[in-house]
N, C-alpha and C positions, 0 to 999 in steps of 0.2 A: 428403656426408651432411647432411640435411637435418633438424630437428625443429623442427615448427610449436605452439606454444603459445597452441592458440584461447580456452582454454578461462575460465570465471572464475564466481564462487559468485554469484549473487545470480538478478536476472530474466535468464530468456533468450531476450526479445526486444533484448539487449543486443547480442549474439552479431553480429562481422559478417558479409555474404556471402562475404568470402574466408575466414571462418572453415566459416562451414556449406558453402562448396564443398570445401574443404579435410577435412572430418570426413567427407564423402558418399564422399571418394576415399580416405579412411586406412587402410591396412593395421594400424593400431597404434593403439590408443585407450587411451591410458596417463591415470587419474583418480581422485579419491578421492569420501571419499562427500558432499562440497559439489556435487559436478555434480549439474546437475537433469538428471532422465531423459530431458526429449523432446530436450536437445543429444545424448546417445549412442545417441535414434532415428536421428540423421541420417549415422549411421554406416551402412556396408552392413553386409549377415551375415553373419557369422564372423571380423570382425578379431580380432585378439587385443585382451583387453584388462588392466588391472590394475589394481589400488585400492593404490596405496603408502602410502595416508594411512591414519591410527589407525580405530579402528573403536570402534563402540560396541556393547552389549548383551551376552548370556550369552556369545559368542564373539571378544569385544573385545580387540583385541591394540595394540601400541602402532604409533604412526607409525614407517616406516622413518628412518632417517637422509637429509641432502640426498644423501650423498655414493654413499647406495644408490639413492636415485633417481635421480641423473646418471647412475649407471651403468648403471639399467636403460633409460634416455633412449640412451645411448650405444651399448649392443649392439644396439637394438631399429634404433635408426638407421645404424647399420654396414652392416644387412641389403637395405637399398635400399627398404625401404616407405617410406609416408606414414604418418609417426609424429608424434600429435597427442597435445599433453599439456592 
């Protein structure tokens, strides 16, 4: 089991090739809402994906815990995809 943590908040010409080759092949795009959009363009369509982090606005709920994010890193990784956090 494998999970690859490409990801990171800021510009995403940061991003490296093994990262954006790595996001092109994911089965699993696990992110919150600091990802900028065109890193989870380079995902194909229909991975799964998930925001574990807090959210804001009318429907603002709070950040999961780490220990629920490992775990969602964990199952998602069990299953044999390319799981990118």
């Amino acid at each position: 089991m494998t999970v690859f943590l490409v990801g990171r908040p800021g510009d995403p010409g940061l991003l490296t090739r093994r990262g954006a080759a790595l996001l092109a092949r994911a089965g699993v795009v696990i992110y919150d809402r600091l990802v900028d959009p065109s890193l989870l363009a380079l995902a194909p369509e229909g991975p799964s994906s998930s925001t574990p982090g807090r959210s804001t606005g009318p429907a603002a709920r709070p950040a999961r815990s780490p220990g629920c994010i490992n775990a969602l890193l964990l199952e998602h990784g069990r299953t044999g995809a390319v799981v990118c956090a």
